[in-house]
C-alpha positions in Angstrom: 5.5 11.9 -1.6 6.2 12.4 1.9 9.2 14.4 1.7 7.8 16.9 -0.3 5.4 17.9 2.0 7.7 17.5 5.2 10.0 20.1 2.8 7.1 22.3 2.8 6.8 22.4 6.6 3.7 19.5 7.0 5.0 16.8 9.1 4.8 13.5 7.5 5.8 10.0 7.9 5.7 7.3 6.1 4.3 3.6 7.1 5.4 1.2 5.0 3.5 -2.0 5.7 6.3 -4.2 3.5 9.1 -3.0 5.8 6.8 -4.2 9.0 6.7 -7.3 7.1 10.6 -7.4 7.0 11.5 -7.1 10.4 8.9 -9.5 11.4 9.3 -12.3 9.0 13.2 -11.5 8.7 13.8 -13.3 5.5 12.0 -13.2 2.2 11.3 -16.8 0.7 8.7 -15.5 -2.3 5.8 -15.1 -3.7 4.1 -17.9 -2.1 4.3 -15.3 0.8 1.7 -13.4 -0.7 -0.6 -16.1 -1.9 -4.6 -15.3 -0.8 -4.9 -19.0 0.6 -1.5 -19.1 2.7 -3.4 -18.8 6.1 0.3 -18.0 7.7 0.9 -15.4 5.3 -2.4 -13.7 5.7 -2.0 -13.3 9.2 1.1 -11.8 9.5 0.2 -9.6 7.0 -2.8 -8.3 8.7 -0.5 -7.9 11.4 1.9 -6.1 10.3 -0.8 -3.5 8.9 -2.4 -3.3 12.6 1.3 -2.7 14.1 1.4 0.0 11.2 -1.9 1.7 12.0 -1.1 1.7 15.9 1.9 3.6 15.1 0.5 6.1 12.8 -1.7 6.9 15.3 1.1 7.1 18.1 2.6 9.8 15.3 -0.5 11.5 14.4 -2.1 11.6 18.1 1.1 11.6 20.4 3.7 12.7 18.4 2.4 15.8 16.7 2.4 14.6 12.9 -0.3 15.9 10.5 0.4 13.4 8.0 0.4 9.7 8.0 1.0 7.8 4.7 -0.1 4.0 5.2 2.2 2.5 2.5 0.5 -0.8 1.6 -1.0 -3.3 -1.0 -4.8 -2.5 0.3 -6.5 -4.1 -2.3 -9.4 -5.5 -1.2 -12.8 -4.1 0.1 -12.0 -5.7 3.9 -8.6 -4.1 4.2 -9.9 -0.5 3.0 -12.5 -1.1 5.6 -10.3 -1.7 8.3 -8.5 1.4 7.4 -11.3 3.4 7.5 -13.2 2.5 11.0 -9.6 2.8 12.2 -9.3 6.3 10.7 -13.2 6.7 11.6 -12.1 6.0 15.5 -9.6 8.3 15.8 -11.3 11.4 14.0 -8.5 11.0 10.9 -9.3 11.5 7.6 -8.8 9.4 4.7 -7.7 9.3 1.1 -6.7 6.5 -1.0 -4.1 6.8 -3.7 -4.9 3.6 -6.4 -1.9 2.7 -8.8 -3.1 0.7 -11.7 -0.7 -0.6 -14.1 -2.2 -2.9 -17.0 0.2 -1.6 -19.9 3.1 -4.4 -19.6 5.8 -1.9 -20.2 4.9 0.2 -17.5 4.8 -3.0 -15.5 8.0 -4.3 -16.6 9.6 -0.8 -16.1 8.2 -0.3 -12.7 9.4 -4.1 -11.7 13.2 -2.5 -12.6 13.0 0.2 -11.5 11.6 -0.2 -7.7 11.5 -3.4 -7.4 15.3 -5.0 -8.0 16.4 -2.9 -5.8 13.9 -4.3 -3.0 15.4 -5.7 0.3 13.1 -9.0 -0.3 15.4 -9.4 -3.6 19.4 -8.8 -2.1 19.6 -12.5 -2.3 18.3 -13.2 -6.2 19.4 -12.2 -9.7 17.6 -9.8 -11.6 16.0 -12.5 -13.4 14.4 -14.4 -10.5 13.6 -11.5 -8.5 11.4 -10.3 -11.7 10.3 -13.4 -11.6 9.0 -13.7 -8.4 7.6 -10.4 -8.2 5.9 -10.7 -11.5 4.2 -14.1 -9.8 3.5 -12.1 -6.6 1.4 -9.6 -8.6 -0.5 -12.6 -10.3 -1.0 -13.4 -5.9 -2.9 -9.8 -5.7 -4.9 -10.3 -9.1 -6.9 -13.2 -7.6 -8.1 -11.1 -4.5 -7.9 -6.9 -5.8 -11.1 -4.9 -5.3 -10.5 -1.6 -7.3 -11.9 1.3 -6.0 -15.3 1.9 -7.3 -16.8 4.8 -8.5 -20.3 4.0 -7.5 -19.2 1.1 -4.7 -17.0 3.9 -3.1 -18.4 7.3 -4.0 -18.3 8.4 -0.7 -14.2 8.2 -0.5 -12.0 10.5 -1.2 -9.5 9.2 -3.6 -7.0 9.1 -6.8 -6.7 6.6 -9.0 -3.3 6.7 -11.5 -3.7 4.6 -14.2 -0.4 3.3 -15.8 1.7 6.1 -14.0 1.2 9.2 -15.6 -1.5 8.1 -18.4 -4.6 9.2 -16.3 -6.2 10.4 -13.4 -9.2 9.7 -11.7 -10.3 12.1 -8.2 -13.3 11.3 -6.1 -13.6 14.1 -3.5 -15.6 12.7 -0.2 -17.4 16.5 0.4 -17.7 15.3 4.0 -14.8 14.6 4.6 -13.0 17.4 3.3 
């Protein structure tokens, strides 16, 4: 987390690419939002995630952080590249952090826990907000690239599976 290592005396900030998404778009319809053919969608998406990058770099280059956490869905191959020339441009280095949940509990759980309390769901019950959110992960299922450990063994990366149940490193030497 970000805090921890701001309590430790790293500056970090947090760029979450969802709340770029709110103060653009304003107000949260649903999941149709996030739907890989909604050309509208897509493109404020991508966006958002440029407005996001331009100000990590702002922090990182102008502002004097050491730490930039790009909070975002980045699951395909296209968006991960994007990061990285953008990272490559600027002299930053990378590491991807890859949450994958398939154990429905953990799902479920994670859907309570974070997720009903999401300013895209102040307007719903619990139930339809589940239920939208449930449909928006089916969105990301159609299009997700997981990380790869022969496609991308040249990242530096961590990949939780189920949220505590394992952990997978690649270490980039290069780049560390």
């Amino acid at each position: 987390r970000s805090s921890d290592l701001n309590w430790i005396g790293v500056p970090t900030k947090e760029f979450n690419v969802g709340q770029y998404r709110r103060d653009f778009v304003k107000t949260f319809k649903s999941f149709e939002f996030f739907l890989p053919d909604n050309e509208e969608g897509l493109k404020v998406r991508k966006q958002c995630a440029l407005q996001a990058l331009n100000d990590v770099r702002r922090y990182l280059c102008e502002e004097g952080g050491h730490v930039a956490v790009f909070d975002a869905t980045n699951t395909t191959r296209q968006r991960r590249e994007t990061i990285l020339k953008f990272a490559d441009q600027h002299g930053f280095k990378t590491f991807f952090v890859e949450s994958i949940c398939v154990d429905p509990e953990v799902i479920t759980a994670n859907v309570v826990q974070v997720k009903l309390s999401s300013p895209d769901y102040v307007d719903c019950s619990n139930d339809e907000a589940t239920e939208d959110f449930m449909k928006r992960i089916e969105c990301y299922k159609n299009s997700y690239e997981s990380l790869s450990e022969t496609l991308d063994k040249d990242l530096s990366y961590i990949k939780i599976m189920d949220v505590v149940r394992r952990y997978l490193v690649n270490r980039d030497r290069k780049s560390t």
